[in-house]
C-alpha positions in Angstrom: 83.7 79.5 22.0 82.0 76.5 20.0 85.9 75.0 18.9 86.5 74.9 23.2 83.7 72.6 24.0 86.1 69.7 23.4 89.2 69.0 26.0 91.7 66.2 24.6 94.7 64.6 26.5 95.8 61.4 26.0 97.7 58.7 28.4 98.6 56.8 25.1 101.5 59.2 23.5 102.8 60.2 26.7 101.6 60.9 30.0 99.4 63.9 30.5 100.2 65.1 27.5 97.5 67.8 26.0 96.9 66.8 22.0 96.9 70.0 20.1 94.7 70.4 16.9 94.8 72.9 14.2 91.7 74.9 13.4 88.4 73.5 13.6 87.5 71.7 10.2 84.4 71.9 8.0 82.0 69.0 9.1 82.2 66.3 6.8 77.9 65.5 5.6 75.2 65.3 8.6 72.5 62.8 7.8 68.8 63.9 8.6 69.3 62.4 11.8 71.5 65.5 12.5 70.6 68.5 13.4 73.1 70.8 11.6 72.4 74.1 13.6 73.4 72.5 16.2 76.9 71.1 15.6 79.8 71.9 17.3 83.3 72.6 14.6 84.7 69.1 13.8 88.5 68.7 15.3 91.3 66.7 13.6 93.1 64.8 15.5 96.3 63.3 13.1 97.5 61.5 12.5 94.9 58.8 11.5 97.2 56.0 11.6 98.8 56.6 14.8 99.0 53.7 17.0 97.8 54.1 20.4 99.3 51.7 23.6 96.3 53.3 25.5 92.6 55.2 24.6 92.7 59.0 24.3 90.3 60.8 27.0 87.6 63.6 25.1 86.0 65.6 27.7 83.3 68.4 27.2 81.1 70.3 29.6 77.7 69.4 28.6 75.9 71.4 31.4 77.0 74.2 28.6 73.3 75.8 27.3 75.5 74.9 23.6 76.6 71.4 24.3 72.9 69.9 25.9 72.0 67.0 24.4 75.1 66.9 22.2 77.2 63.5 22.2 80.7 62.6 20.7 81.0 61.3 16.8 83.7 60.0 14.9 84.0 60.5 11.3 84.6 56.8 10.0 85.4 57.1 6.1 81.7 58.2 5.1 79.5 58.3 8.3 79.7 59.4 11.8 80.4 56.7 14.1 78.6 57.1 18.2 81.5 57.6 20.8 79.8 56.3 23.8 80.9 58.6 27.0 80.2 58.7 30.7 79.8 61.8 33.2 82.9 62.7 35.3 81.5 64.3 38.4 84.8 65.1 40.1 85.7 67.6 37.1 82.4 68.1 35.8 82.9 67.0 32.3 81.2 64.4 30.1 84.3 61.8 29.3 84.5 59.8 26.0 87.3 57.5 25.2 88.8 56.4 21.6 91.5 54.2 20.4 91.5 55.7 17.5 92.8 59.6 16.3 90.7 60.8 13.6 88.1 63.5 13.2 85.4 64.0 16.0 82.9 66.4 16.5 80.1 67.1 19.1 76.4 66.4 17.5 72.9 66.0 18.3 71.1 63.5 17.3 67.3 64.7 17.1 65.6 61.9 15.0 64.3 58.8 16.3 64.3 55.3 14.6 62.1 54.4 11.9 60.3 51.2 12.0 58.6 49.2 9.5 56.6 46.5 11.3 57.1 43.4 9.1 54.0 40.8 8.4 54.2 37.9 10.6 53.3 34.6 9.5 49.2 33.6 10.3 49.7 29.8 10.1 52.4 27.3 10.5 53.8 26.0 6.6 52.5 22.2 6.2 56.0 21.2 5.5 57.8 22.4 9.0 57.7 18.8 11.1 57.0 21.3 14.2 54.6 23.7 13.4 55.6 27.5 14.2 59.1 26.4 15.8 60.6 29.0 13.7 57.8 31.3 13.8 58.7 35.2 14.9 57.5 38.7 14.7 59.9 41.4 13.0 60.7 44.8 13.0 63.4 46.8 10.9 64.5 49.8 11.8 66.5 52.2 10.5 68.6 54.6 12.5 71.4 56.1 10.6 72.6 58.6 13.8 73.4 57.5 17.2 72.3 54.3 16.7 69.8 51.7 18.2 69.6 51.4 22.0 69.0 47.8 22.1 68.7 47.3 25.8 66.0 50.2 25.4 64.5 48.7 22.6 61.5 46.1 22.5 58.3 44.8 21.8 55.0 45.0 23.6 52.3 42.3 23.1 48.9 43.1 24.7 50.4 45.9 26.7 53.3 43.7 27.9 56.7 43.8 27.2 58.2 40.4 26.1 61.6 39.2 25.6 63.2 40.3 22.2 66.6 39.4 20.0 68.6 42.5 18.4 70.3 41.6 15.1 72.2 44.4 14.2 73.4 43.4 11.0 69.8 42.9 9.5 69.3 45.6 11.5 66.0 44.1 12.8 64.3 43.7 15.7 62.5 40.1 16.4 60.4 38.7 19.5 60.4 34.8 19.1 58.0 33.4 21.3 58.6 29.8 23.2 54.6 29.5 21.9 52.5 30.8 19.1 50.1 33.1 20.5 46.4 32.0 20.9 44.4 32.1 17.2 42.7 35.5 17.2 43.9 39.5 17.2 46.7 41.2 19.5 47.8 44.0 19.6 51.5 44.2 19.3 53.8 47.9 19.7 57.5 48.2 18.9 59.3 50.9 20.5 62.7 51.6 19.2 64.9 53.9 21.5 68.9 54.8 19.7 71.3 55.7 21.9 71.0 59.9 22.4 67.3 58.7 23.9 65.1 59.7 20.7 62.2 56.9 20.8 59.6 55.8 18.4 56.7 53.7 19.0 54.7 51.9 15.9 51.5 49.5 16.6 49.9 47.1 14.6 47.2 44.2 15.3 48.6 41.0 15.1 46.2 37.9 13.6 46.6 34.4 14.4 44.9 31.8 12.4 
């Protein structure tokens, strides 16, 4: 049954103890990102404002044909939140962990970040005393699921990939070279990867006066 993909005990009410839930809730709204055919009944765990001396354990089997390439959410006020989770080979379960009670739900996220390469600058402004020494390349993506995978994210100049910075409150992805890049054309790729492993890859040529 979908509602028994998700096993909850928790170590932070009292040892061992099994959390029960009532009935499987409506889903609260699935951004595109979601795909809503595949979502697993939302579970309430209350109440909210609990406090916790120690993280509750969610465990699911994801070899399940139902639960592939499903991962744990949280619903925080008016979007759903990635729970990150490991595999737990010794009972065969994928394992996430929460301080928090609230209502989670198993979703996949099936749409990969969208990037919008932004224009980088062709010569150095004549009023910076060093020229270029703030000079940079940007992307910003959008990714309104899983979110981004920034160790999994990052640009390629020339067909190599080169060091990058992830600001996740712009929400944009930036490769500052030590040195402006010769005067001529490059080719430059951004690949933007979120964290349930969707990717996206948008080139562009790069001139440098």
């Amino acid at each position: 049954q979908p509602e028994n993909l998700l096993d909850c005990r928790s170590r932070a009410l009292l040892e061992a103890q099994t959390l029960h839930h009532a009935a499987p809730v409506v889903l609260p709204p699935l951004s595109d990102e979601f795909d809503g055919r595949r979502a697993a009944p939302a579970l309430e765990l209350r109440p909210e404002t609990t406090p916790l001396r120690r993280a509750i354990s969610l465990g699911w089997t994801s070899a399940r044909e139902e639960a592939r390439g499903l991962a744990l959410y949280r619903w925080d006020r008016d979007e759903w939140t990635y729970v990150s989770s490991r595999p737990d080979s010794a009972r065969g379960l994928e394992v996430a962990e929460s301080r928090r009670l609230g209502t989670f739900a198993l979703l996949g996220d099936t749409l990969a970040p969208r990037i919008t390469l932004r224009p980088a600058p062709r010569r150095p402004a004549p009023a910076q005393p060093r020229p270029y020494s703030r000079w940079a390349v940007e992307a910003a993506i959008v990714e309104r699921g899983s979110g981004v995978d920034a160790r999994a994210s990052w640009f390629e100049v020339e067909g190599k990939r080169v060091a990058v910075e992830w600001d996740p409150e712009a929400s944009v992805l930036r490769w500052r070279p030590r040195a402006v890049p010769a005067a001529g054309t490059h080719r430059v790729s951004v690949i933007a990867t979120d964290r349930a492993g969707n990717r996206r890859v948008r080139s562009a040529e790069l001139v440098v006066d």
